[in-house]
PyMOL CGO cylinders between C-alpha atoms (Angstrom):
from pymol import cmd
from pymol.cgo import CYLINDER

trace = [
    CYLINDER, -22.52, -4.18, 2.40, -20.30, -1.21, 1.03, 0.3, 1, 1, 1, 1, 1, 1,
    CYLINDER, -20.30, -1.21, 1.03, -19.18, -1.59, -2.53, 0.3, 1, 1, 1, 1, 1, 1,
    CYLINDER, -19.18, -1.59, -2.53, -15.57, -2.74, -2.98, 0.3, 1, 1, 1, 1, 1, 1,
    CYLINDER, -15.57, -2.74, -2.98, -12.99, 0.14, -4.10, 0.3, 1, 1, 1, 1, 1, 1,
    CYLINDER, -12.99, 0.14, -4.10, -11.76, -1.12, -7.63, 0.3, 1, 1, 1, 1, 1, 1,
    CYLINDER, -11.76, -1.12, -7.63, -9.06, -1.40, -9.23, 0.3, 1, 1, 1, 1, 1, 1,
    CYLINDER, -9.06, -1.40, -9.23, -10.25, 1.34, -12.05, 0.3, 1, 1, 1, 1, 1, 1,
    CYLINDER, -10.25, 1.34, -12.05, -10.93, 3.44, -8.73, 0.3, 1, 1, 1, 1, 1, 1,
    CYLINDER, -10.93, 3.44, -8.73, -7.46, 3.20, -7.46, 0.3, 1, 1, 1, 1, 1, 1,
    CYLINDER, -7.46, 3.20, -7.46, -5.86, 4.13, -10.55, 0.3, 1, 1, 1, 1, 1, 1,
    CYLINDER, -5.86, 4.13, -10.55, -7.66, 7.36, -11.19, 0.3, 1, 1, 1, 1, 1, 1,
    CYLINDER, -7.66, 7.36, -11.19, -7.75, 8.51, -7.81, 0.3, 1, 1, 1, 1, 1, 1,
    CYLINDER, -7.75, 8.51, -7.81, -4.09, 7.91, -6.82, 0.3, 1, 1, 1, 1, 1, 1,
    CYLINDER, -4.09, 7.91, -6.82, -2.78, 10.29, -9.68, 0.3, 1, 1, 1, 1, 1, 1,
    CYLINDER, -2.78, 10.29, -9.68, -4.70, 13.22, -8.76, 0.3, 1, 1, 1, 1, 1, 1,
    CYLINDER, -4.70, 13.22, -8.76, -4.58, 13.26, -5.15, 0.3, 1, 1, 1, 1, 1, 1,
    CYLINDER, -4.58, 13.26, -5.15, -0.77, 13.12, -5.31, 0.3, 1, 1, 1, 1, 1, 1,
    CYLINDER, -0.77, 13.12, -5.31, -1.35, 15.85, -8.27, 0.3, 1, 1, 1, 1, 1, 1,
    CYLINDER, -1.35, 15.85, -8.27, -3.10, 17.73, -5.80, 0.3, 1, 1, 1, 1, 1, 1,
    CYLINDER, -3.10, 17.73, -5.80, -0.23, 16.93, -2.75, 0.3, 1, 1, 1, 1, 1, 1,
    CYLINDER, -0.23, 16.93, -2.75, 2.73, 18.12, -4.77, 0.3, 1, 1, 1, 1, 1, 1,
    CYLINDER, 2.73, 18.12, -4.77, 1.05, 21.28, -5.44, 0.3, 1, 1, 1, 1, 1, 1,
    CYLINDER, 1.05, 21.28, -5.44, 0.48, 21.65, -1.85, 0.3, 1, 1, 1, 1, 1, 1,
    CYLINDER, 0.48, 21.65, -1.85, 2.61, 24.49, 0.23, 0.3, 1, 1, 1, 1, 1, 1,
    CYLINDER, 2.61, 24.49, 0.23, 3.24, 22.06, 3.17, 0.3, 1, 1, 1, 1, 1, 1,
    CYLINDER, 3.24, 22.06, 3.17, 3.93, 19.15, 2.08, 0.3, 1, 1, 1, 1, 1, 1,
    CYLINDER, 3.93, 19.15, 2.08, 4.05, 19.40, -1.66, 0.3, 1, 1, 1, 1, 1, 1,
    CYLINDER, 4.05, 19.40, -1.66, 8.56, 20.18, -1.27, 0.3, 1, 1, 1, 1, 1, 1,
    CYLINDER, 8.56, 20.18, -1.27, 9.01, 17.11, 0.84, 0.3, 1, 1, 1, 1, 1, 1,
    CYLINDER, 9.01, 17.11, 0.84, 7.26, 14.83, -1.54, 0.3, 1, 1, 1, 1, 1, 1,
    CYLINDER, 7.26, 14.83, -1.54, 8.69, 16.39, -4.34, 0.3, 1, 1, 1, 1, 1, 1,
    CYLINDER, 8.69, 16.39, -4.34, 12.52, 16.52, -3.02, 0.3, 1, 1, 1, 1, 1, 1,
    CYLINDER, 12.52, 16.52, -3.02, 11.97, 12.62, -1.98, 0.3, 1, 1, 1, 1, 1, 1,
    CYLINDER, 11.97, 12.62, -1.98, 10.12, 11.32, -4.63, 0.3, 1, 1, 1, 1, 1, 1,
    CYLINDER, 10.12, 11.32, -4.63, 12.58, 11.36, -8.27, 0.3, 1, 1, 1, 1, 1, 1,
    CYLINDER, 12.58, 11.36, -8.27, 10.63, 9.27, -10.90, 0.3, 1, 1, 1, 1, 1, 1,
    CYLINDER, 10.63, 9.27, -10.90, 6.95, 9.85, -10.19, 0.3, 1, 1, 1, 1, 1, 1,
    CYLINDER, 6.95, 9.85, -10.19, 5.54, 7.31, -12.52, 0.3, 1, 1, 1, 1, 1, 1,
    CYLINDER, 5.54, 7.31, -12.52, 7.24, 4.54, -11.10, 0.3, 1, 1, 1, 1, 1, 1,
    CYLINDER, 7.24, 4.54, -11.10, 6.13, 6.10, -7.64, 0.3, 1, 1, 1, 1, 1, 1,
    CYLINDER, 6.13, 6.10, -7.64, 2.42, 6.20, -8.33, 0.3, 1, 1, 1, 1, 1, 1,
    CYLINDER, 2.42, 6.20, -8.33, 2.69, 2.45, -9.42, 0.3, 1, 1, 1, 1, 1, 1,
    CYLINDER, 2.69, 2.45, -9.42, 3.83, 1.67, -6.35, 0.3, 1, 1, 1, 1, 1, 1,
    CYLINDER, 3.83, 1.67, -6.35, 1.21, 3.63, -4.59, 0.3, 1, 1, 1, 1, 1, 1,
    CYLINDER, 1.21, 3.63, -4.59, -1.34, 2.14, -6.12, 0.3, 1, 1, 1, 1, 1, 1,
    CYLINDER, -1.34, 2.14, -6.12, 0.39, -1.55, -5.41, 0.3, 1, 1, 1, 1, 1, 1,
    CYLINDER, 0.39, -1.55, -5.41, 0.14, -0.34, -1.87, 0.3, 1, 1, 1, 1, 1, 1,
    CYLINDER, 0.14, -0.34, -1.87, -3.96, 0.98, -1.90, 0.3, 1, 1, 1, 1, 1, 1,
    CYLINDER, -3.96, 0.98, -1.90, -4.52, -2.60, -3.97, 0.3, 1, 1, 1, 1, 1, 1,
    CYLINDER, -4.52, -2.60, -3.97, -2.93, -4.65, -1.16, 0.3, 1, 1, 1, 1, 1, 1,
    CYLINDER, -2.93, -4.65, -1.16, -4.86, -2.19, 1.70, 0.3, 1, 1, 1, 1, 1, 1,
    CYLINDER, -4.86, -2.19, 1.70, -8.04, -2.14, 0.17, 0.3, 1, 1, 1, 1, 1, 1,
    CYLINDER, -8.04, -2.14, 0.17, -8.18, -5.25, -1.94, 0.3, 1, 1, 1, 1, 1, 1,
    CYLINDER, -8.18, -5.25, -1.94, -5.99, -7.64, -0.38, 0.3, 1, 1, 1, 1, 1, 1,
    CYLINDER, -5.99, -7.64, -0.38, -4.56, -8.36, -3.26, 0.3, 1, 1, 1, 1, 1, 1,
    CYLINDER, -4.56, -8.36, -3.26, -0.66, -8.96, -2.22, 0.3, 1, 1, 1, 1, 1, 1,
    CYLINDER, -0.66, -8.96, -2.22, 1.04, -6.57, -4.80, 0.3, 1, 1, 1, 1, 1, 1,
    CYLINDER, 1.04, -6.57, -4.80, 2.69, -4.13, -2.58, 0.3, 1, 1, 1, 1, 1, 1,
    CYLINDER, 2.69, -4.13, -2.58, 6.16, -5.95, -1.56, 0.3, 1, 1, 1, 1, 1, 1,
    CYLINDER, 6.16, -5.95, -1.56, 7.73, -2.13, 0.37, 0.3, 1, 1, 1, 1, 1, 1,
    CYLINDER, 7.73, -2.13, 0.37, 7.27, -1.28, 3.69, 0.3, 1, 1, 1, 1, 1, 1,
    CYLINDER, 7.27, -1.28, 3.69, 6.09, 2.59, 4.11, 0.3, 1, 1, 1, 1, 1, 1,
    CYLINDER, 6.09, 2.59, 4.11, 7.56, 2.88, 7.75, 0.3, 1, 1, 1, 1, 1, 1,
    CYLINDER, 7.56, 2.88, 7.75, 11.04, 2.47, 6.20, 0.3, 1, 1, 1, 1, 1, 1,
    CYLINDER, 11.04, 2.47, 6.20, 10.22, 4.94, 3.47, 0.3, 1, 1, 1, 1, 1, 1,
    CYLINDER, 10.22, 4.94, 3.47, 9.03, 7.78, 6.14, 0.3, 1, 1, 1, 1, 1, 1,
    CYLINDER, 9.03, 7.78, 6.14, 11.55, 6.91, 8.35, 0.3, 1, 1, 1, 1, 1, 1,
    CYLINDER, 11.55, 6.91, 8.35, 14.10, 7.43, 5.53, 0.3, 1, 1, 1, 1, 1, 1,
    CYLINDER, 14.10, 7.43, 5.53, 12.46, 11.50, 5.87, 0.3, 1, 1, 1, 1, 1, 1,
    CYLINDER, 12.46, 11.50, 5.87, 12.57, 11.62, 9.07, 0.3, 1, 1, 1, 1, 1, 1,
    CYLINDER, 12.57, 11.62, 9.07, 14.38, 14.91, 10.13, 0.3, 1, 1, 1, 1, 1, 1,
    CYLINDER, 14.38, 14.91, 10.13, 11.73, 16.47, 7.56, 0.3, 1, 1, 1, 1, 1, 1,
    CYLINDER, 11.73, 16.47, 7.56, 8.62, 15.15, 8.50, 0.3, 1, 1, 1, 1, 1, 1,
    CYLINDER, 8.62, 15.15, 8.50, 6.21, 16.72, 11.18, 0.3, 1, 1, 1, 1, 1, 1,
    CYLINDER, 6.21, 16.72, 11.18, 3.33, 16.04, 12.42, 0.3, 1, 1, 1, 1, 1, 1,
    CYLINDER, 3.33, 16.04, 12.42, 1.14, 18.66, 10.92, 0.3, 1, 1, 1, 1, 1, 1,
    CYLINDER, 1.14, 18.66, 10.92, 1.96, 16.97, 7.78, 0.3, 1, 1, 1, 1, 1, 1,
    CYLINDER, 1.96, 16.97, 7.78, -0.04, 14.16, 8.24, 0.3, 1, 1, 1, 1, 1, 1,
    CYLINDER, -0.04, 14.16, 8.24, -3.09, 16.07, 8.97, 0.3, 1, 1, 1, 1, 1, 1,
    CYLINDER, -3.09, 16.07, 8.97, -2.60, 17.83, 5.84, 0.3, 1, 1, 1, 1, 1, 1,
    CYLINDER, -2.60, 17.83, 5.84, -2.03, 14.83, 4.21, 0.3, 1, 1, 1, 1, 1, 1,
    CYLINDER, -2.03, 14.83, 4.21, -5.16, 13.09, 5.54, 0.3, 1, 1, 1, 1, 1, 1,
    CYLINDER, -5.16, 13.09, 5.54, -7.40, 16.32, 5.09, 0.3, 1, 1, 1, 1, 1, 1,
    CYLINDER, -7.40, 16.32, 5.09, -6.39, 16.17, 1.20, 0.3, 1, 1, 1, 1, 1, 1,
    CYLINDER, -6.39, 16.17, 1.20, -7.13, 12.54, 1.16, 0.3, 1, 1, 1, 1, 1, 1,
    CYLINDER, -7.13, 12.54, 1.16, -10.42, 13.61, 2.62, 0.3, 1, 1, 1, 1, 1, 1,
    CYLINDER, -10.42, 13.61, 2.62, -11.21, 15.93, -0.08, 0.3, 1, 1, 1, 1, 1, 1,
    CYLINDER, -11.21, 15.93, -0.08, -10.06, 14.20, -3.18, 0.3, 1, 1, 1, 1, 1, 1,
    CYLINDER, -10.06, 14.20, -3.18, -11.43, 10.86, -2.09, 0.3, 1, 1, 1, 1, 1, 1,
    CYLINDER, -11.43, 10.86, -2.09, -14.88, 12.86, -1.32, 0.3, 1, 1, 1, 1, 1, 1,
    CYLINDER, -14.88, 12.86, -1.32, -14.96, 14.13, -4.59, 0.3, 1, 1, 1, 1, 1, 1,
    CYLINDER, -14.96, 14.13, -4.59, -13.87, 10.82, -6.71, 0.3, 1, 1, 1, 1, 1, 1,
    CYLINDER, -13.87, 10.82, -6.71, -15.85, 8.31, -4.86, 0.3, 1, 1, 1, 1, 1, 1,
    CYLINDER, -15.85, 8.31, -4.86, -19.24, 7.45, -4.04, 0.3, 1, 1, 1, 1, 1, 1,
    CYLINDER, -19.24, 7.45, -4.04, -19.80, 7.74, -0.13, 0.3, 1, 1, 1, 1, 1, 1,
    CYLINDER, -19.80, 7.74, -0.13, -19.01, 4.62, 1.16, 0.3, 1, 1, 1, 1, 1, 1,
    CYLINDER, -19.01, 4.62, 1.16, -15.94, 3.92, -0.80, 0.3, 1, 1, 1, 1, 1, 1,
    CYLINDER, -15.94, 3.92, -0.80, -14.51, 7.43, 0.24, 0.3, 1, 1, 1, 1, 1, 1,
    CYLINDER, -14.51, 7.43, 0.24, -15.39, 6.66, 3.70, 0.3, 1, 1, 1, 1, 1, 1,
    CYLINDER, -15.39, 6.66, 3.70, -13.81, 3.37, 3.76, 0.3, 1, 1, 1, 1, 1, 1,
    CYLINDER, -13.81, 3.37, 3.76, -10.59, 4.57, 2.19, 0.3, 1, 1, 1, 1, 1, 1,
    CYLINDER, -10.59, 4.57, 2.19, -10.63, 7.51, 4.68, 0.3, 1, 1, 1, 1, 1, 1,
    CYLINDER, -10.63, 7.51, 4.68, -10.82, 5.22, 7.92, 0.3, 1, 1, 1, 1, 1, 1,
    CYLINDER, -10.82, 5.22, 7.92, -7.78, 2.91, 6.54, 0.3, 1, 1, 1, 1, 1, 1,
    CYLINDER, -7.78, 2.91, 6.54, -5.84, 6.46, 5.60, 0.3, 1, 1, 1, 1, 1, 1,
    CYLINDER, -5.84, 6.46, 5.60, -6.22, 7.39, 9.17, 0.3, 1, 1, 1, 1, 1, 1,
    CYLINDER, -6.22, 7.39, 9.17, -5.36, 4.17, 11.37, 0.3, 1, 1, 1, 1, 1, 1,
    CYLINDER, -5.36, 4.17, 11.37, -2.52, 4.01, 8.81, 0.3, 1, 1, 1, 1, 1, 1,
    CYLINDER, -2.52, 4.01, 8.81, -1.08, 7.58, 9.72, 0.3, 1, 1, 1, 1, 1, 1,
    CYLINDER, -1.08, 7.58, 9.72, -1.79, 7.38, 13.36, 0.3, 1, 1, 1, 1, 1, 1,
    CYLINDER, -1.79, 7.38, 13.36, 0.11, 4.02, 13.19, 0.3, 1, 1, 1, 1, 1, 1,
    CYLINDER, 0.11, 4.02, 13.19, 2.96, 5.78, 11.13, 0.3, 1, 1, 1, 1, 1, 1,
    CYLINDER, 2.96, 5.78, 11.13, 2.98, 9.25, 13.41, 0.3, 1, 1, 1, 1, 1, 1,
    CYLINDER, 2.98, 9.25, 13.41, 3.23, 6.75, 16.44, 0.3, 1, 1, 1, 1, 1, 1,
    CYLINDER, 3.23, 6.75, 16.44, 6.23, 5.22, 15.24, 0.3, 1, 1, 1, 1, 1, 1,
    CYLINDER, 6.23, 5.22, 15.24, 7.98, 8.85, 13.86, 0.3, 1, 1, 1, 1, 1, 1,
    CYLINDER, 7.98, 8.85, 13.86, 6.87, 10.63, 16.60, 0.3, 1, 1, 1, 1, 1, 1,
    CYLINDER, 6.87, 10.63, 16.60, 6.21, 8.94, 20.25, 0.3, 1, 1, 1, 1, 1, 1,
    CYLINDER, 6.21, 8.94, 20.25, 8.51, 8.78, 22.81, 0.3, 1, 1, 1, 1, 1, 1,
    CYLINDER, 8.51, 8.78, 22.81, 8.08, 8.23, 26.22, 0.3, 1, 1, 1, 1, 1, 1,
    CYLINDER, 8.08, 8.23, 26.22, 9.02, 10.67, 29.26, 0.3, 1, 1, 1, 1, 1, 1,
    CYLINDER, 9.02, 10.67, 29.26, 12.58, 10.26, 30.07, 0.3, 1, 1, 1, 1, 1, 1,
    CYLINDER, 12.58, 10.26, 30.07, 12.75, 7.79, 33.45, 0.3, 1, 1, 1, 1, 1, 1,
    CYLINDER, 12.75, 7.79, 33.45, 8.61, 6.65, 32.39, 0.3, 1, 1, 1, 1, 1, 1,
    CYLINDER, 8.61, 6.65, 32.39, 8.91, 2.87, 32.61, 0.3, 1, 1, 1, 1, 1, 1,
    CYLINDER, 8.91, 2.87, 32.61, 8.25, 1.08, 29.00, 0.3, 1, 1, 1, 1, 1, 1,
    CYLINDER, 8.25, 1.08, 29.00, 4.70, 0.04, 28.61, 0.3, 1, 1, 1, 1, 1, 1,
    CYLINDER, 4.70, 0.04, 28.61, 3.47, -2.61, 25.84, 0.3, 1, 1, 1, 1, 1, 1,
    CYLINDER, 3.47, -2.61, 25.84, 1.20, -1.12, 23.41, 0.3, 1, 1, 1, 1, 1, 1,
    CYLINDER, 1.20, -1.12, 23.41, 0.07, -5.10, 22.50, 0.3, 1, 1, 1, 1, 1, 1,
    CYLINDER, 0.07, -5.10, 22.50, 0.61, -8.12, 24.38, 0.3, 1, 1, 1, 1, 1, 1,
    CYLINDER, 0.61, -8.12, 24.38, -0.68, -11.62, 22.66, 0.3, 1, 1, 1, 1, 1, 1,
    CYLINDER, -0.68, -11.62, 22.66, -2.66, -14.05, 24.56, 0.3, 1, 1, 1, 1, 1, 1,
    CYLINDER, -2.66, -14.05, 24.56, 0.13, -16.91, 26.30, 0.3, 1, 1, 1, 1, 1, 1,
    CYLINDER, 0.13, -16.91, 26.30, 0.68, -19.88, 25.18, 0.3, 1, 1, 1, 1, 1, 1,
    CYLINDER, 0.68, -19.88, 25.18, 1.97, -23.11, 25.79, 0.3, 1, 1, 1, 1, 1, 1,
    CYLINDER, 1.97, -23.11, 25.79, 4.06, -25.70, 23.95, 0.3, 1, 1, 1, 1, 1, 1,
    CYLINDER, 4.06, -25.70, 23.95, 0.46, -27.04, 22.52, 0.3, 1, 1, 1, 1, 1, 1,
    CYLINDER, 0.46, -27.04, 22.52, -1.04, -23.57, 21.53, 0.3, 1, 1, 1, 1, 1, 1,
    CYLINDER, -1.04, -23.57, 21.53, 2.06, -21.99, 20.49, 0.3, 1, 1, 1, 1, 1, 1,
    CYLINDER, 2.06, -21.99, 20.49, 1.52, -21.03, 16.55, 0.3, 1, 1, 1, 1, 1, 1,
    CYLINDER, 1.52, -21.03, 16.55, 3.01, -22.16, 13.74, 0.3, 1, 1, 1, 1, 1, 1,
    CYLINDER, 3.01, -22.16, 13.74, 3.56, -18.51, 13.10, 0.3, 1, 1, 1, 1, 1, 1,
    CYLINDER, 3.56, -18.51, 13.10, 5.66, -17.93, 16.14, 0.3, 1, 1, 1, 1, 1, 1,
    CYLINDER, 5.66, -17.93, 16.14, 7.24, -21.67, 15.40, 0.3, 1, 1, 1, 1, 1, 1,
    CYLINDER, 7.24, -21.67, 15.40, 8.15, -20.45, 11.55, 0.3, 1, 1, 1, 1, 1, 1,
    CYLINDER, 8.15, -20.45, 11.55, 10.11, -17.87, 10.36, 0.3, 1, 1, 1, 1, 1, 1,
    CYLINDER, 10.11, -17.87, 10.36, 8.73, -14.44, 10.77, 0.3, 1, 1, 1, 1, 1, 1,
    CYLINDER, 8.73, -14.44, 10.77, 10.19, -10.98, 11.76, 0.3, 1, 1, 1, 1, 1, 1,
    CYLINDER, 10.19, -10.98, 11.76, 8.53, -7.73, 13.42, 0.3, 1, 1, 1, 1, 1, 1,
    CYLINDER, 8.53, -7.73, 13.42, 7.95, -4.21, 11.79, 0.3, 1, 1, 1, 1, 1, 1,
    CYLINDER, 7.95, -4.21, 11.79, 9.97, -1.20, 11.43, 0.3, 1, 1, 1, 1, 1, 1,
    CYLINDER, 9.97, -1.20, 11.43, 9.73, 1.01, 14.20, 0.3, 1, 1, 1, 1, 1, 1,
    CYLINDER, 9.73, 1.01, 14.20, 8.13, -2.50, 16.58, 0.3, 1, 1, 1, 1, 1, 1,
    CYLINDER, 8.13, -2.50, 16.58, 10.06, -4.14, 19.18, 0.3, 1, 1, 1, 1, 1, 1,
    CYLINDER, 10.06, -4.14, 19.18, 9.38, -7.18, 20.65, 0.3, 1, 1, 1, 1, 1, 1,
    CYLINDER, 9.38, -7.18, 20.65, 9.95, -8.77, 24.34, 0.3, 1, 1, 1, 1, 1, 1,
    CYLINDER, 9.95, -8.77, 24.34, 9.54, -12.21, 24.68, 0.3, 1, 1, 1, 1, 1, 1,
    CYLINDER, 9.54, -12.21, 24.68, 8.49, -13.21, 27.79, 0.3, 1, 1, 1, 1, 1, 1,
    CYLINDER, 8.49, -13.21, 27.79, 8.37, -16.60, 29.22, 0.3, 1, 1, 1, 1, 1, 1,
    CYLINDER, 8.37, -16.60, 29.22, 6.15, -17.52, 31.97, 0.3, 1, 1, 1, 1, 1, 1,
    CYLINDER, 6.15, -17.52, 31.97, 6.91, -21.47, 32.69, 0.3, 1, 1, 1, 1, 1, 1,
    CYLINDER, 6.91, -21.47, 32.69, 10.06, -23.85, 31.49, 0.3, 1, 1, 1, 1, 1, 1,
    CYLINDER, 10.06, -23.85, 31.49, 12.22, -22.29, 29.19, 0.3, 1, 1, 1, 1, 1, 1,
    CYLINDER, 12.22, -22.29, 29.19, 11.97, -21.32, 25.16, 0.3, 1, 1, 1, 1, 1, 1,
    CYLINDER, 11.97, -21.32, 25.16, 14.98, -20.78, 22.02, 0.3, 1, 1, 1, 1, 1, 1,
    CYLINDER, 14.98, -20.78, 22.02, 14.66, -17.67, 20.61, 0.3, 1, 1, 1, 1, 1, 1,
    CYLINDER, 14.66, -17.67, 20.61, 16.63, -18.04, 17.11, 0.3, 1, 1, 1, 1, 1, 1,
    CYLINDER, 16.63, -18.04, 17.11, 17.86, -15.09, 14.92, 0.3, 1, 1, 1, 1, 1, 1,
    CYLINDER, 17.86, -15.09, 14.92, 19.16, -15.32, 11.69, 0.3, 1, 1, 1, 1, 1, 1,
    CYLINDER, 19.16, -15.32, 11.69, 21.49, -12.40, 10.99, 0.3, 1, 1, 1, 1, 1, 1,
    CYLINDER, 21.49, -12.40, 10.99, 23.41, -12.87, 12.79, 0.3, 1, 1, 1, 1, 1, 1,
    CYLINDER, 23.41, -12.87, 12.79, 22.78, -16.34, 13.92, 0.3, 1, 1, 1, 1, 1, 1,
    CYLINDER, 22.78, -16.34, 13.92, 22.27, -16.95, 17.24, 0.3, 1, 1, 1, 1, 1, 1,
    CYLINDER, 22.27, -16.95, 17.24, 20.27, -18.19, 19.39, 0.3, 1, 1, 1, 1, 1, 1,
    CYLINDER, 20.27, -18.19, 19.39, 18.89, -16.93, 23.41, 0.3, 1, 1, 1, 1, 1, 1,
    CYLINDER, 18.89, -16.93, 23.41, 17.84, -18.79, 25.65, 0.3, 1, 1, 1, 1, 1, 1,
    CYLINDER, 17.84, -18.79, 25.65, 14.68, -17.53, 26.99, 0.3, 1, 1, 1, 1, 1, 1,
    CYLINDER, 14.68, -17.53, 26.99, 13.63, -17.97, 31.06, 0.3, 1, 1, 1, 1, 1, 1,
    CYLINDER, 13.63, -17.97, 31.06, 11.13, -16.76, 33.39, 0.3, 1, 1, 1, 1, 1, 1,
    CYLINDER, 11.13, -16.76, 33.39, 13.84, -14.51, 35.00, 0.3, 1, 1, 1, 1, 1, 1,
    CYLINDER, 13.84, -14.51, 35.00, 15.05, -13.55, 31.49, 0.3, 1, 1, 1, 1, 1, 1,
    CYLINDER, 15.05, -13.55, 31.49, 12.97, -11.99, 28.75, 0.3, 1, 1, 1, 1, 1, 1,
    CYLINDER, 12.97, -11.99, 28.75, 14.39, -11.75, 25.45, 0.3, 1, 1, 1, 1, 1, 1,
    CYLINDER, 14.39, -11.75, 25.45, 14.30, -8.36, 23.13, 0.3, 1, 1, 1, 1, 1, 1,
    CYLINDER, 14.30, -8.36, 23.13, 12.93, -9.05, 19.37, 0.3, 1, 1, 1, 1, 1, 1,
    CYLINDER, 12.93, -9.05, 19.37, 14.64, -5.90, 17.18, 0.3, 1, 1, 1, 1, 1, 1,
    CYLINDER, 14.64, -5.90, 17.18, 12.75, -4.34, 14.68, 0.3, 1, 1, 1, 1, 1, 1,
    CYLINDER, 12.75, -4.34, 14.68, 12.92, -6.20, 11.45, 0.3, 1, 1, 1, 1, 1, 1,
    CYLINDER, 12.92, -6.20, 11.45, 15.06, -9.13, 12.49, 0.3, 1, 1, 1, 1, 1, 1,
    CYLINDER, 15.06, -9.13, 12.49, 14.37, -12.83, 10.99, 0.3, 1, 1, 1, 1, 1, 1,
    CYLINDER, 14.37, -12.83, 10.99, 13.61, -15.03, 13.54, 0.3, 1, 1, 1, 1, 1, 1,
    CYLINDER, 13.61, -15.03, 13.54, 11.76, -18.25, 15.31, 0.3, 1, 1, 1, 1, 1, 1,
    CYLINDER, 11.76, -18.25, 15.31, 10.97, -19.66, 18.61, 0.3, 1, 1, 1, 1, 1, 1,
    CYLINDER, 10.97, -19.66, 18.61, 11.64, -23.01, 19.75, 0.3, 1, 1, 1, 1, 1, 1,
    CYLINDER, 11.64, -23.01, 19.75, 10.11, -24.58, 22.63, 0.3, 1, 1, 1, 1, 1, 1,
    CYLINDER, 10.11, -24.58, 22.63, 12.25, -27.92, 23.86, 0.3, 1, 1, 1, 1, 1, 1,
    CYLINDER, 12.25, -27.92, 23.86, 9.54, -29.39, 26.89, 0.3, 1, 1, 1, 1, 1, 1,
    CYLINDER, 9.54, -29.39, 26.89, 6.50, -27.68, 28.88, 0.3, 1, 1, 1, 1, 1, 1,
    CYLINDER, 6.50, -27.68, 28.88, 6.67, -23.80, 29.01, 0.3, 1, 1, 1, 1, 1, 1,
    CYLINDER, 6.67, -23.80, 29.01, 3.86, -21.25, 28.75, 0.3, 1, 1, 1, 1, 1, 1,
    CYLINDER, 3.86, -21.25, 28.75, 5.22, -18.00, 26.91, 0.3, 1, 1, 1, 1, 1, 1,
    CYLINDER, 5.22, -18.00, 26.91, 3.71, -14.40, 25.61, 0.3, 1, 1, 1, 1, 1, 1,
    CYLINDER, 3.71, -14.40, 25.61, 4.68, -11.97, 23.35, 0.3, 1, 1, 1, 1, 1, 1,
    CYLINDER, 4.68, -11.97, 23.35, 4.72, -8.65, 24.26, 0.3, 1, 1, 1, 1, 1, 1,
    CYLINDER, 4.72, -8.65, 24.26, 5.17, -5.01, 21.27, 0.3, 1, 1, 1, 1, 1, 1,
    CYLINDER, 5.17, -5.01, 21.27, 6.71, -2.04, 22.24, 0.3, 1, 1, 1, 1, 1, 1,
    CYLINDER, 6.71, -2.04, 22.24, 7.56, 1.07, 20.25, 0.3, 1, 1, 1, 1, 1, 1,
    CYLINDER, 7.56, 1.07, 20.25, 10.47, 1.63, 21.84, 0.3, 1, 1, 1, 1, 1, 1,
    CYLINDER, 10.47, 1.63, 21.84, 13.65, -0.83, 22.97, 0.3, 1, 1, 1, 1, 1, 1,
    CYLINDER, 13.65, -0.83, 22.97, 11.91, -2.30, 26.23, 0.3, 1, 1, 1, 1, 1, 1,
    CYLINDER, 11.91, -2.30, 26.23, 15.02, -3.58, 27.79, 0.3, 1, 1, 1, 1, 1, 1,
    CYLINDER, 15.02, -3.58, 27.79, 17.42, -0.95, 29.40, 0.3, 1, 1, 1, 1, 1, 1,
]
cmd.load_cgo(trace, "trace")
């Protein structure tokens, strides 16, 4: 079994990789025009890696927002520079496997972030789900979907009912949509919400990247 990146590991190598980014020609200026107090910054970054890596809960942002804040500035070149960096400094701070693990996680989390920056379908291509959850009923429904919860930034969600009929409820602003087999409901990025299920219906979720519904 690999070893387990550390919390003594995060804090040294967060510091000098972003040492290393903001003396970089590419994407050193962005970072360095966004980012105004550095230590608090690098706290957070390392909040973030802790949560990734460790599962340990500290990181309360959301890095989509963040990027998505930089938007008009951001290409994507800059990820691969950003992830070839990471390569290096974690290569020469870590032993093999931890550099290796923190690489892999680096890169599903910029191909996740690049996707949501950067994709967009053909204009006229129909929308295609990226995810679709297994259907349910008003049995196997989960508590998750029951409770309050919300989607990403940058995710979308259609709610789709198959059988009877399901209460989708938002909380800001309240309302609430009633869900059919002839009318699928949108989920918006980042909006508070539960479902509600009133008799027999079967129901799936599916997760675009962008607004399903014309």
């Amino acid at each position: 079994m690999p070893a387990q990146v550390t919390e003594a590991d995060l804090e040294a190598l967060v510091p000098a990789f972003y040492a290393r980014v903001r003396q970089d020609d590419l994407i050193g200026p962005v970072f360095n025009t966004a980012i105004h107090d550095w230590d608090h910054h690098l706290v957070q970054l390392v909040a973030f890696w802790s949560s990734v890596m460790r599962s340990t809960g500290r990181y309360k942002g959301s890095p989509m927002v963040a990027h998505l804040r930089h938007k008009a500035v951001i290409t994507p070149e800059m990820f691969d520079r950003w992830l070839n960096l990471w390569g290096e400094v974690t290569a020469e701070l870590l032993p093999a496997d931890k550099a290796a693990a923190m690489q892999a996680k680096a890169a599903t989390i910029g191909e996740s972030l690049k996707l949501a920056l950067f994709f967009r379908l053909p204009k006229g291509a129909p929308t295609q789900p990226y995810k679709v959850t297994a259907e349910w009923d008003e049995v196997t429904l989960p508590a998750a979907i029951r409770g309050r919860h919300n989607t990403k930034a940058g995710v979308w969600g259609l709610l789709r009912v198959l059988e009877g009929r399901a209460a989708l409820v938002f909380e800001d602003p309240a309302r609430t949509v009633e869900v059919t087999p002839d009318r699928p409901a949108e989920i918006p990025p980042e909006q508070w919400h539960h479902v509600e299920l009133g008799g027999r219906a079967r129901m799936k979720v599916e997760f675009y990247r962008e607004k399903p519904l014309s």
